[in-house]
Structure formats: C-alpha cells, structure tokens
KOLKOLRO-808998 format. One record per atom (N, C-alpha, C, O, CB): residue in one letter; residue number from 1; chain; x, y, z. Coordinates in steps of 0.02 Angstrom, whole numbers. Glycine has a CB too. Example, Ala and Ser with C-alpha at 12.3 -4.5 7.8 and 13.67 -1.06 7.14 Angstrom:
2
{rec "a",1,"A",{660,-284,390}}
{rec "a",1,"A",{615,-225,390}}
{rec "a",1,"A",{660,-165,390}}
{rec "a",1,"A",{712,-166,423}}
{rec "a",1,"A",{565,-224,452}}
{rec "s",2,"A",{642,-112,354}}
{rec "s",2,"A",{684,-53,357}}
{rec "s",2,"A",{645,2,394}}
{rec "s",2,"A",{670,57,402}}
{rec "s",2,"A",{704,-30,286}}
END
This chain:
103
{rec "x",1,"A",{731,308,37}}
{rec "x",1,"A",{678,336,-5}}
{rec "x",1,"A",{616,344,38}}
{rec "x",1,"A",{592,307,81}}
{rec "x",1,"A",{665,292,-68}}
{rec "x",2,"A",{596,406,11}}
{rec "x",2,"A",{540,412,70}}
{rec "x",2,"A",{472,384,52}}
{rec "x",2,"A",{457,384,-8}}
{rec "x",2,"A",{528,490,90}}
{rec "x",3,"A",{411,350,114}}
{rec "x",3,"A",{342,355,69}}
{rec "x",3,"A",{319,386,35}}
{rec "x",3,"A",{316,445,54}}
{rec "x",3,"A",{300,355,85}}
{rec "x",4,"A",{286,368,-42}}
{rec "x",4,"A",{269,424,-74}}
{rec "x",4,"A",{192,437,-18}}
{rec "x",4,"A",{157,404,21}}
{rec "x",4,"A",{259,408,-171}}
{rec "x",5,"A",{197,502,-43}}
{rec "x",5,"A",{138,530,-6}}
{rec "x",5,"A",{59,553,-33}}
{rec "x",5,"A",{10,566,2}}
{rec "x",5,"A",{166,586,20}}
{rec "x",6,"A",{64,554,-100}}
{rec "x",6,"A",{4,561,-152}}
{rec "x",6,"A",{38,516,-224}}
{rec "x",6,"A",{89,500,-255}}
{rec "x",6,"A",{-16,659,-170}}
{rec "x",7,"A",{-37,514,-223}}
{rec "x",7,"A",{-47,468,-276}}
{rec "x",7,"A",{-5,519,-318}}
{rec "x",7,"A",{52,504,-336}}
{rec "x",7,"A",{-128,446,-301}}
{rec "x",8,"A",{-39,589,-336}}
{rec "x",8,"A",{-19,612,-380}}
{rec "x",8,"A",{34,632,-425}}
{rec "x",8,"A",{34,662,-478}}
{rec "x",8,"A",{-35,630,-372}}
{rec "x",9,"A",{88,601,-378}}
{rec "x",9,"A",{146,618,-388}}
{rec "x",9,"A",{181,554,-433}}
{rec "x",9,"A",{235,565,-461}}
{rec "x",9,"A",{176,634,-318}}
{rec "x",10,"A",{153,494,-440}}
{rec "x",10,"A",{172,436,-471}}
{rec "x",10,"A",{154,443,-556}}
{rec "x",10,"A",{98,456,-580}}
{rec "x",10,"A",{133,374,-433}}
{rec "x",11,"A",{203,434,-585}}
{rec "x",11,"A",{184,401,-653}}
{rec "x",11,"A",{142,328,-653}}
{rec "x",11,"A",{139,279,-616}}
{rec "x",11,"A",{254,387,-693}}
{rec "x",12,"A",{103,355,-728}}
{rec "x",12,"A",{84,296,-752}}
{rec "x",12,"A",{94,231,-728}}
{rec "x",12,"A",{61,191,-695}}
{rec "x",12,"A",{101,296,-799}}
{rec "x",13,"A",{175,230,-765}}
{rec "x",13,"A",{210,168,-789}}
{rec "x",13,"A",{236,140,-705}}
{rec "x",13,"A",{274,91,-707}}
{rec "x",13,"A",{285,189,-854}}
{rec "x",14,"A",{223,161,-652}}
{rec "x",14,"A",{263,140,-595}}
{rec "x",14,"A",{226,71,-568}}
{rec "x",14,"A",{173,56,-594}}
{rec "x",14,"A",{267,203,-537}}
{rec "x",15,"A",{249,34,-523}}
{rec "x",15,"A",{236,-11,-502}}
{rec "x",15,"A",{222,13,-433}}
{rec "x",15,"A",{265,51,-412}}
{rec "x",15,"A",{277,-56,-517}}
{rec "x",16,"A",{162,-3,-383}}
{rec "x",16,"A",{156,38,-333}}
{rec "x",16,"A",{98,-13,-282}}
{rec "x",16,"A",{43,-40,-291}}
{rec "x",16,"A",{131,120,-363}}
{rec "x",17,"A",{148,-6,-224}}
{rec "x",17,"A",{112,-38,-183}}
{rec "x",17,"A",{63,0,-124}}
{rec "x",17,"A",{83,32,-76}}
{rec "x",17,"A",{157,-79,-157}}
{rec "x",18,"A",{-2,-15,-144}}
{rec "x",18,"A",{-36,23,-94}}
{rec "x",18,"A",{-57,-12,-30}}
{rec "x",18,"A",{-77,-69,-35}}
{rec "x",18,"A",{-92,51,-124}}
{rec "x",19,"A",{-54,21,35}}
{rec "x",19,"A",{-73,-18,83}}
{rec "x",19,"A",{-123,19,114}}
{rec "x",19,"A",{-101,72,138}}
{rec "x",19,"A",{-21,-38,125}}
{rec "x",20,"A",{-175,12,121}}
{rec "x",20,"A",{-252,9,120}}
{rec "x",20,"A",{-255,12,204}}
{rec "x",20,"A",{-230,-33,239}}
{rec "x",20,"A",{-292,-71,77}}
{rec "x",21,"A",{-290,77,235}}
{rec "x",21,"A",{-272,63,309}}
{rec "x",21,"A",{-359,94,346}}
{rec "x",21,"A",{-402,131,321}}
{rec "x",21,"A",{-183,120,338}}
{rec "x",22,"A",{-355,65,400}}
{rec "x",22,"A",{-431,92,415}}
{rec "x",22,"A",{-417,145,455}}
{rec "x",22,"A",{-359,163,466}}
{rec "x",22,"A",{-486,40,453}}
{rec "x",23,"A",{-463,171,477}}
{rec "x",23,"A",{-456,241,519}}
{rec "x",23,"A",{-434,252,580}}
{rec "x",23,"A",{-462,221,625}}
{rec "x",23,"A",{-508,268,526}}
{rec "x",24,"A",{-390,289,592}}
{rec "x",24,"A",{-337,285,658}}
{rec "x",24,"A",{-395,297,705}}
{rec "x",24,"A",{-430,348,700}}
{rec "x",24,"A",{-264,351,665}}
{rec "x",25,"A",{-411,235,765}}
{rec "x",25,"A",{-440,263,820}}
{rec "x",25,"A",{-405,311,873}}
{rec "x",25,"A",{-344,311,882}}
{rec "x",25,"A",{-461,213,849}}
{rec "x",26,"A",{-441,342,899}}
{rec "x",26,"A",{-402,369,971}}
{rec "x",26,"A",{-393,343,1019}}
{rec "x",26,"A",{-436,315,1053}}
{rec "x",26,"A",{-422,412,1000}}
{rec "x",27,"A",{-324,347,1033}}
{rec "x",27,"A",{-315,311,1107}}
{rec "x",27,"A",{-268,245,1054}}
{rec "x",27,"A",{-262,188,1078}}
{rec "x",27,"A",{-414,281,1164}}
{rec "x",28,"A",{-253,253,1019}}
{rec "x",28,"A",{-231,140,979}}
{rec "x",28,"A",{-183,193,939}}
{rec "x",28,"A",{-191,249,916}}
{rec "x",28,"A",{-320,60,902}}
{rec "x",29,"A",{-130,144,943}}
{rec "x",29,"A",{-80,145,892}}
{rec "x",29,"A",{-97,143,820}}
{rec "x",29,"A",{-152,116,811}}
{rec "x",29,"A",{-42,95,903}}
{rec "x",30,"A",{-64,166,759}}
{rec "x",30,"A",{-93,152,697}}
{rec "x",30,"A",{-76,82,689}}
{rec "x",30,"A",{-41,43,722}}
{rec "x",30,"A",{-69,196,639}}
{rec "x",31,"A",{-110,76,635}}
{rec "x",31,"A",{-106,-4,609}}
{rec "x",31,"A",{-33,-21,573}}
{rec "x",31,"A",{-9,-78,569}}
{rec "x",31,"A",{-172,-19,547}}
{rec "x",32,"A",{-7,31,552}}
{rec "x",32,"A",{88,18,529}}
{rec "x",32,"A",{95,102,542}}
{rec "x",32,"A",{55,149,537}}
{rec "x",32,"A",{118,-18,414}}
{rec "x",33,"A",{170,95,563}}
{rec "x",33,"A",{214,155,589}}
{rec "x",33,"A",{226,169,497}}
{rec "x",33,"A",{218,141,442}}
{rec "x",33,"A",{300,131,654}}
{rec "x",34,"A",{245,218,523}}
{rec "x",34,"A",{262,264,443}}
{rec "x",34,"A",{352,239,434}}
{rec "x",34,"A",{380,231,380}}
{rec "x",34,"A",{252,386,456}}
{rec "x",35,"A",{383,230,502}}
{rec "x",35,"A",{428,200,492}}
{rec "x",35,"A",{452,143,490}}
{rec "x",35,"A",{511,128,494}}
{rec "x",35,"A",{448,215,508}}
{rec "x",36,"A",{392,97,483}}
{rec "x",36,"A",{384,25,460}}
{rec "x",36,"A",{373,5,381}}
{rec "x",36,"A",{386,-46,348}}
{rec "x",36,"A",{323,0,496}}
{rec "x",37,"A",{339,79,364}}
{rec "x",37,"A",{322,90,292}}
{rec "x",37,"A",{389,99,273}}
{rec "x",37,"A",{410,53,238}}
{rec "x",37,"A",{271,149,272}}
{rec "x",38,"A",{430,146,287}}
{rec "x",38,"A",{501,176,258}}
{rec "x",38,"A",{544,121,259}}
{rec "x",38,"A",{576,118,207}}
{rec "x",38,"A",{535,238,301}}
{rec "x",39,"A",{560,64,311}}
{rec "x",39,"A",{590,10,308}}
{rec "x",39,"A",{589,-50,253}}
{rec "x",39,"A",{628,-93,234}}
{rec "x",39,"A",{575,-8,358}}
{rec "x",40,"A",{506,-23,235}}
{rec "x",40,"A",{483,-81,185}}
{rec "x",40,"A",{500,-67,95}}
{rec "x",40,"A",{522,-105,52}}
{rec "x",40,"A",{392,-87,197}}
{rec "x",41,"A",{476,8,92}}
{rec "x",41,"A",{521,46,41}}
{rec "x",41,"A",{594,50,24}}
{rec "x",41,"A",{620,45,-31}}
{rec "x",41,"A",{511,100,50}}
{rec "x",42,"A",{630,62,96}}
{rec "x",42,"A",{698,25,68}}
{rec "x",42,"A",{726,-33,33}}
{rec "x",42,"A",{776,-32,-4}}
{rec "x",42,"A",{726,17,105}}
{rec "x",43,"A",{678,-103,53}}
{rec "x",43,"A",{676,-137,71}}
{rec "x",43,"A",{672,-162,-10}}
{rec "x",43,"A",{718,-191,-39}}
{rec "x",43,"A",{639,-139,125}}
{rec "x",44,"A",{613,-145,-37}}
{rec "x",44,"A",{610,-164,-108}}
{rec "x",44,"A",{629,-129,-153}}
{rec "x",44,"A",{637,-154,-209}}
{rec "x",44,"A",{558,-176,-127}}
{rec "x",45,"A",{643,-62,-143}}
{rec "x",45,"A",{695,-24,-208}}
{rec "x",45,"A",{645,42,-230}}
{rec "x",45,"A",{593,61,-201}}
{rec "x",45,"A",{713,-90,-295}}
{rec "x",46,"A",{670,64,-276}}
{rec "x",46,"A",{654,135,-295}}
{rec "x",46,"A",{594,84,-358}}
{rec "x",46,"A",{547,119,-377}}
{rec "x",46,"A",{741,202,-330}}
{rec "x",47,"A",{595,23,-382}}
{rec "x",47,"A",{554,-2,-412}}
{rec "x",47,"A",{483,9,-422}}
{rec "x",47,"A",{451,21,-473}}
{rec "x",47,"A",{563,-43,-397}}
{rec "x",48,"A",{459,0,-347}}
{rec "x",48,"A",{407,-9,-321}}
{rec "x",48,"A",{409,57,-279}}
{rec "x",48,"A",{459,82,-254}}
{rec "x",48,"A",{402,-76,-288}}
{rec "x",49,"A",{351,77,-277}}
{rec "x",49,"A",{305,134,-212}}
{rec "x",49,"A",{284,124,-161}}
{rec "x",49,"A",{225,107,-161}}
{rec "x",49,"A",{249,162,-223}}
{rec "x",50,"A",{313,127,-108}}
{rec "x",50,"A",{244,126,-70}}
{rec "x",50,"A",{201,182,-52}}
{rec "x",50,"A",{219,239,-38}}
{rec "x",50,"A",{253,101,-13}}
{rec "x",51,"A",{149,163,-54}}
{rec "x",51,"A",{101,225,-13}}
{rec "x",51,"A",{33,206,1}}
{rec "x",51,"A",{-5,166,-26}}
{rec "x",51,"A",{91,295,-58}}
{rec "x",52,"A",{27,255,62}}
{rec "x",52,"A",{1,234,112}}
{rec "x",52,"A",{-72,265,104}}
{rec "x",52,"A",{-80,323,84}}
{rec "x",52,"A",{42,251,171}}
{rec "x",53,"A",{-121,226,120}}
{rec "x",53,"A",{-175,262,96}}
{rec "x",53,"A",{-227,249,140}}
{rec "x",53,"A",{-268,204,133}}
{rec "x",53,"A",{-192,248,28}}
{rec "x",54,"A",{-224,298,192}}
{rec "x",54,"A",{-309,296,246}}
{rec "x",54,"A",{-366,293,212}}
{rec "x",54,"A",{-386,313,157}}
{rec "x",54,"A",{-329,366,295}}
{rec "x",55,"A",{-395,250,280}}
{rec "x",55,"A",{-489,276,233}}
{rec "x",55,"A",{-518,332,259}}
{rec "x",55,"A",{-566,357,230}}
{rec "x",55,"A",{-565,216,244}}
{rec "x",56,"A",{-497,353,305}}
{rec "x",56,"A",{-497,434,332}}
{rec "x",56,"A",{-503,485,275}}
{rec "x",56,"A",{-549,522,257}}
{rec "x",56,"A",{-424,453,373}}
{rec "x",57,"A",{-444,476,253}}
{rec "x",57,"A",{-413,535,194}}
{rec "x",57,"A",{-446,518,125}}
{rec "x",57,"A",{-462,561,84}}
{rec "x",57,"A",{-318,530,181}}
{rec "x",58,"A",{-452,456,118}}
{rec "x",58,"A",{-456,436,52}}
{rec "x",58,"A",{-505,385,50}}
{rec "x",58,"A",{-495,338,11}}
{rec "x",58,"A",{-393,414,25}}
{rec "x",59,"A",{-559,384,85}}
{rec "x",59,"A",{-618,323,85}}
{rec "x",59,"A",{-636,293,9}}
{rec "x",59,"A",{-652,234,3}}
{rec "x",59,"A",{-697,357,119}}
{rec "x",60,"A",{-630,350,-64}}
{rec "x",60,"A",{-659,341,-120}}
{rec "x",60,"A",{-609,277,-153}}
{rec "x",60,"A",{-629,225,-179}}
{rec "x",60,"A",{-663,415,-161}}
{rec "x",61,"A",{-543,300,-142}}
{rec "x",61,"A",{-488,236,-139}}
{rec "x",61,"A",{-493,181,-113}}
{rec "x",61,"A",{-499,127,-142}}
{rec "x",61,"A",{-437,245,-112}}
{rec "x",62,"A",{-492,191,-64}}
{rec "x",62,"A",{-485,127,-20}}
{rec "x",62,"A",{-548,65,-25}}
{rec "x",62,"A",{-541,4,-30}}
{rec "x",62,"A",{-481,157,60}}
{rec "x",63,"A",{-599,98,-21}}
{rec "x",63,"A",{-652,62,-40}}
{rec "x",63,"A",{-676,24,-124}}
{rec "x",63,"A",{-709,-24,-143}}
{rec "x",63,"A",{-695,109,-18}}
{rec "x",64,"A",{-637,77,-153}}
{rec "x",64,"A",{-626,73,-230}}
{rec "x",64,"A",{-580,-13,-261}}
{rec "x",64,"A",{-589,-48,-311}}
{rec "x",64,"A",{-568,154,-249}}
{rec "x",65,"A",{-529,-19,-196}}
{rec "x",65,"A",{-469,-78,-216}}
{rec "x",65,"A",{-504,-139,-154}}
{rec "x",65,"A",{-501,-199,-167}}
{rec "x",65,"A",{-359,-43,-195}}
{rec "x",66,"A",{-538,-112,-83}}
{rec "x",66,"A",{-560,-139,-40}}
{rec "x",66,"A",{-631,-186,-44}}
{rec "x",66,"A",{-632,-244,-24}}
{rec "x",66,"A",{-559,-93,-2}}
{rec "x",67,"A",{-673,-161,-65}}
{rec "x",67,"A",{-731,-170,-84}}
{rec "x",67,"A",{-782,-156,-15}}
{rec "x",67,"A",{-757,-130,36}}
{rec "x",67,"A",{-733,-241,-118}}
{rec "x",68,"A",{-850,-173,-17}}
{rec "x",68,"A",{-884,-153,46}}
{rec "x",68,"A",{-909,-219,72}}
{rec "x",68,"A",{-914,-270,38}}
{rec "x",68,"A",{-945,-97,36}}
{rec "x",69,"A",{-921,-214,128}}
{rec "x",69,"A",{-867,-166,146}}
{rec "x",69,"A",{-816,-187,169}}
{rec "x",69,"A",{-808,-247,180}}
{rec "x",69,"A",{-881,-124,187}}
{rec "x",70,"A",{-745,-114,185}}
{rec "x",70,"A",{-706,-131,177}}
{rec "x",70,"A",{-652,-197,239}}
{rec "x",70,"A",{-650,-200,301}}
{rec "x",70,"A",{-695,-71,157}}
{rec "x",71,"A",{-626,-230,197}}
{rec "x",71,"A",{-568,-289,216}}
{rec "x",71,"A",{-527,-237,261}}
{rec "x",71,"A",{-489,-285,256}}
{rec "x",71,"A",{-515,-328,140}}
{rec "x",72,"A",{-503,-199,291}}
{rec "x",72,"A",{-429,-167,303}}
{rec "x",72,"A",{-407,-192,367}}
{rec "x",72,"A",{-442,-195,418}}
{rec "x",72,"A",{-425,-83,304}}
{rec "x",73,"A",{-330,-212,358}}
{rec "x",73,"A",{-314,-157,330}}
{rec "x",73,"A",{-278,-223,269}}
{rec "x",73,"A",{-275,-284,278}}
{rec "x",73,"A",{-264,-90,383}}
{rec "x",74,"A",{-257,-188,216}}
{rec "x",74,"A",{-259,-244,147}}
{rec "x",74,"A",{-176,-209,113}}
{rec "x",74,"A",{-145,-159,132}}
{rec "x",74,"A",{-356,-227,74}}
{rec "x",75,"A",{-161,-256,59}}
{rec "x",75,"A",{-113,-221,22}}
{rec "x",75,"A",{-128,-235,-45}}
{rec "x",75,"A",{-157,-289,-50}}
{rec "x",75,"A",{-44,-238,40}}
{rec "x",76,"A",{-119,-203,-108}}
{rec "x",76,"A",{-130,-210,-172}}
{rec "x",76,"A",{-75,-180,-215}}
{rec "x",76,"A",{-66,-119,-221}}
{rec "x",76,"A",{-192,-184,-186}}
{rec "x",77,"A",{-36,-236,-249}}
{rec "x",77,"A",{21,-197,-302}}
{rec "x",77,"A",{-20,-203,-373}}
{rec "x",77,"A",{-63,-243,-394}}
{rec "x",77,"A",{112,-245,-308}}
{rec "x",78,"A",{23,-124,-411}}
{rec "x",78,"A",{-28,-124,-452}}
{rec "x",78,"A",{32,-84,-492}}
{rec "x",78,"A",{77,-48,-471}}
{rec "x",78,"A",{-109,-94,-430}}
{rec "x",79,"A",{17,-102,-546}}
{rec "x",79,"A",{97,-102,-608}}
{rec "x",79,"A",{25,-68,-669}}
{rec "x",79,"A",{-26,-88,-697}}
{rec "x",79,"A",{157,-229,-640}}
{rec "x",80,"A",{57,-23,-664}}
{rec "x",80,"A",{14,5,-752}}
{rec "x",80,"A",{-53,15,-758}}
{rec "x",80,"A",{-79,25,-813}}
{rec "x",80,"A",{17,-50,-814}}
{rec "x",81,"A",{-102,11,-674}}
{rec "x",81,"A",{-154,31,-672}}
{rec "x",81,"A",{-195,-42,-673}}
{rec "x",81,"A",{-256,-47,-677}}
{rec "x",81,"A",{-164,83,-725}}
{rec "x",82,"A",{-160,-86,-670}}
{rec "x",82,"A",{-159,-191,-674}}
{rec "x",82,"A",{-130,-210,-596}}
{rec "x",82,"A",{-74,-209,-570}}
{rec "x",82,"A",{-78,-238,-753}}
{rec "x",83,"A",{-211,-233,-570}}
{rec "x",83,"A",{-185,-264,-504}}
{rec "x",83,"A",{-166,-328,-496}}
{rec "x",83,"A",{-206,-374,-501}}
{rec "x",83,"A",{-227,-260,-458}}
{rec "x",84,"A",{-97,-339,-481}}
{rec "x",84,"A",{-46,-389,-499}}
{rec "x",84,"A",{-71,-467,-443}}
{rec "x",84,"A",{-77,-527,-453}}
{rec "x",84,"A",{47,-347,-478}}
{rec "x",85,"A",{-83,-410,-370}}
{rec "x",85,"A",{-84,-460,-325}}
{rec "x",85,"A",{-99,-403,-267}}
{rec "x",85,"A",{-83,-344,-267}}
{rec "x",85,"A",{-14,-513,-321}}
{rec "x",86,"A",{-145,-451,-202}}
{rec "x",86,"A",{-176,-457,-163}}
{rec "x",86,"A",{-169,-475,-107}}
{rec "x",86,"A",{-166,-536,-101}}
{rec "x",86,"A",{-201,-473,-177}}
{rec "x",87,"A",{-165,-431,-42}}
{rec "x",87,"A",{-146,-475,20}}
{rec "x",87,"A",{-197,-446,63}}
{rec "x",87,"A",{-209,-386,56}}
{rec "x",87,"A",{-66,-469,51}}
{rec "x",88,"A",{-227,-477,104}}
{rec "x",88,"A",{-268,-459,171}}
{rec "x",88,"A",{-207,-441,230}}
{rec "x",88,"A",{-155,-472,242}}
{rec "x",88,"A",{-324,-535,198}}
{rec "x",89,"A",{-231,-385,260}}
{rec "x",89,"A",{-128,-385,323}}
{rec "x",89,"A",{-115,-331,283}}
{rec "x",89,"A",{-141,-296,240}}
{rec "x",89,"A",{-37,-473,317}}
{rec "x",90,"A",{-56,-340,318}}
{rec "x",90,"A",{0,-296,328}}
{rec "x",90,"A",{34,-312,277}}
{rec "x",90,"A",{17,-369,261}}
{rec "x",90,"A",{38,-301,389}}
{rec "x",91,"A",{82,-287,236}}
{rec "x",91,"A",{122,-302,197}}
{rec "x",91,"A",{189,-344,225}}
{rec "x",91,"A",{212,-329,280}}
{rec "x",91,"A",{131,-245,168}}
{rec "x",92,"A",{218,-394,185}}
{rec "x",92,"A",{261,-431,210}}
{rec "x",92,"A",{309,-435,145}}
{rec "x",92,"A",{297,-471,96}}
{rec "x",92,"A",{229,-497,241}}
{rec "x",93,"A",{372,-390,152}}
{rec "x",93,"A",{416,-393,104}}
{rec "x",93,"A",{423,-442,59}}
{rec "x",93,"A",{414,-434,-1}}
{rec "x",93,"A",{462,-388,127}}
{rec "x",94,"A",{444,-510,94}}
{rec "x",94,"A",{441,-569,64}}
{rec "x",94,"A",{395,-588,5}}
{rec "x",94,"A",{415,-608,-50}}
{rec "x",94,"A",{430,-605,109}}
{rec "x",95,"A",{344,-581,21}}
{rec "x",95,"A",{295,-607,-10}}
{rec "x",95,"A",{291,-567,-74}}
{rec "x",95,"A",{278,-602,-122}}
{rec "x",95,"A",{235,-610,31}}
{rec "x",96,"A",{300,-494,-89}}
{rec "x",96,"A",{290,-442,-108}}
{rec "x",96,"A",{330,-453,-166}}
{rec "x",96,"A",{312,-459,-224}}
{rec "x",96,"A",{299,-392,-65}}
{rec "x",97,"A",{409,-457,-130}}
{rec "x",97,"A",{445,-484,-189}}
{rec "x",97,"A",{488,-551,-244}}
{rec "x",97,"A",{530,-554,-289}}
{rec "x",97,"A",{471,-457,-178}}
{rec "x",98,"A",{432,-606,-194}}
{rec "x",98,"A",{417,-652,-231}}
{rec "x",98,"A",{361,-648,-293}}
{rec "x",98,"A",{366,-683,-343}}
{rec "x",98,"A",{404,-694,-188}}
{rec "x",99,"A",{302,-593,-283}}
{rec "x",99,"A",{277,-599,-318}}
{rec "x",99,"A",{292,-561,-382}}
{rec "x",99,"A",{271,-577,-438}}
{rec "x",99,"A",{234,-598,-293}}
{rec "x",100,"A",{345,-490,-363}}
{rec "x",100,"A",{378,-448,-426}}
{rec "x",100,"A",{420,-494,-479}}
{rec "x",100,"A",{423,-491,-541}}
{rec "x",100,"A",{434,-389,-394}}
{rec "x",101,"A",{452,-541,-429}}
{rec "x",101,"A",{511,-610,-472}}
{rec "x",101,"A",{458,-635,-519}}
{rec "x",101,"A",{464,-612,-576}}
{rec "x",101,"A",{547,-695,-412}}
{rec "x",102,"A",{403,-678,-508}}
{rec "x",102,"A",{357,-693,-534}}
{rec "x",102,"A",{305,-657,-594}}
{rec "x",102,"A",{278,-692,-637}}
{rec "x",102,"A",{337,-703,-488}}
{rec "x",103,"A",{296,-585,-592}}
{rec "x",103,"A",{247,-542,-616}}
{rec "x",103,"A",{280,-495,-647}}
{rec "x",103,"A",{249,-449,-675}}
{rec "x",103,"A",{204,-515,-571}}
END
C-alpha cells in the first residue's frame, strides 16, 4: 500500500498517522526515505495511513500538530480528528502499534 499522499484523499473516520518532517536541506539526506515510509505502512495495515507531511509543503499543518516552534521531525496518530498519541522522532512501528492495541 502506497503513502497516502494528501490529506485530501482520507476519510473522516480513518485512523492516520502523520509524520511531521522539517525542510529537506540541500546537500543532507531527508529525514525518512519514502521507502522507509512504505515499509512502515505495510507494516501496520490498510488500518492506519501514513502520510507524510513537510513543513516545506505544508508549514500551516505541521506547525498546527507541532506547535512553535516547531519539534520536527515528530509523529501524531489521529483517529476521527482525536489525537490518540504523540512521539518526538521518527516513527517506530512498535510503539505505534502498541498504542492502536491500547486506543
């Protein structure tokens, strides 16, 4: 399953993990490969979303779940428009879906 790629494309009702990323410098690797993202989406199921959300592209977001200023790069799952849970980093499967068992 691929990253979703806009918000806009998600229902309501989805459960969706956003990972909050700061702005690609030049010359530096990004902060997660897109195919680190796709590994992680397999990883937890068609359940959950991931998507990926620069502050480049999307500063009004990111800063919106980040606060100022912003933490990144951060992760935030968020089920029904209800932010479930909170990580500073990178996303770490584990943790992610200990907290879905739980929430």
């Amino acid at each position: 399953m691929p990253v979703v790629a806009s918000p806009t494309t998600l229902s309501p009702e989805a459960t969706v993990l956003l990972v909050l990323l700061p702005p690609a410098v030049a010359g530096q690797a990004p902060a997660l490969s897109l195919g680190a993202l796709r590994a992680l989406q397999a990883r937890l199921g068609p359940n959950v979303r991931v998507l990926r959300v620069d502050e480049a592209s999307h500063p009004t977001v990111v800063h919106s779940f980040s606060g100022q200023p912003a933490a990144l790069p951060a992760c935030v799952l968020v089920r029904q428009g209800v932010e479930l849970w909170r990580q500073p980093g990178l996303p770490q499967a584990d943790a992610i879906e200990a907290r879905l068992r739980i929430g």
